[in-house]
N, C-alpha and C positions, 0 to 999 in steps of 0.2 A: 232813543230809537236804536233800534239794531242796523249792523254796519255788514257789506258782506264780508265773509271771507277770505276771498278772492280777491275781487280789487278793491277792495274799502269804500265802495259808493254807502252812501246811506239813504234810507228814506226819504229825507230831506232834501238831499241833492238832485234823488229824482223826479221828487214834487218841482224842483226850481229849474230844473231843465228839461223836463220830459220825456228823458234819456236812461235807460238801464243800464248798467255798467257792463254785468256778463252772463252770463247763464245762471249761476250758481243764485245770483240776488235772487232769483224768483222761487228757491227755496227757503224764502225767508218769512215767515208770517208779517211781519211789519211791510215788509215791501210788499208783498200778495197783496196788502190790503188797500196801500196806495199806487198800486197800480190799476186795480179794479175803480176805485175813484175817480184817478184821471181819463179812465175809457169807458166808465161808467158800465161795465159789467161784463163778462165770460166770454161772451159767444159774439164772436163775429158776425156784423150785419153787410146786407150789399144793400147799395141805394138800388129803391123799386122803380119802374120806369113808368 
């Protein structure tokens, strides 16, 4: 897995804590992809009432 960087989070790290490290992680294709997984896709939803 790629590591950013910036602050060395990895992929892995933010699968186990939910957590991005800095901006820069999200230029990273391995994190884009596990970030899309843990929120399950792009576009921000609002709860419908």
């Amino acid at each position: 897995m790629e590591v950013c960087p910036k602050c060395h989070t990895s992929a892995d790290e933010i699968l186990e804590t939910g957590f991005v490290g800095c901006e820069k992680c999200y230029d990273l294709p391995s994190i884009k992809e596990v970030v899309d997984k843990m929120y399950g896709g792009k576009r921000h939803k609002q709860n419908e009432k």
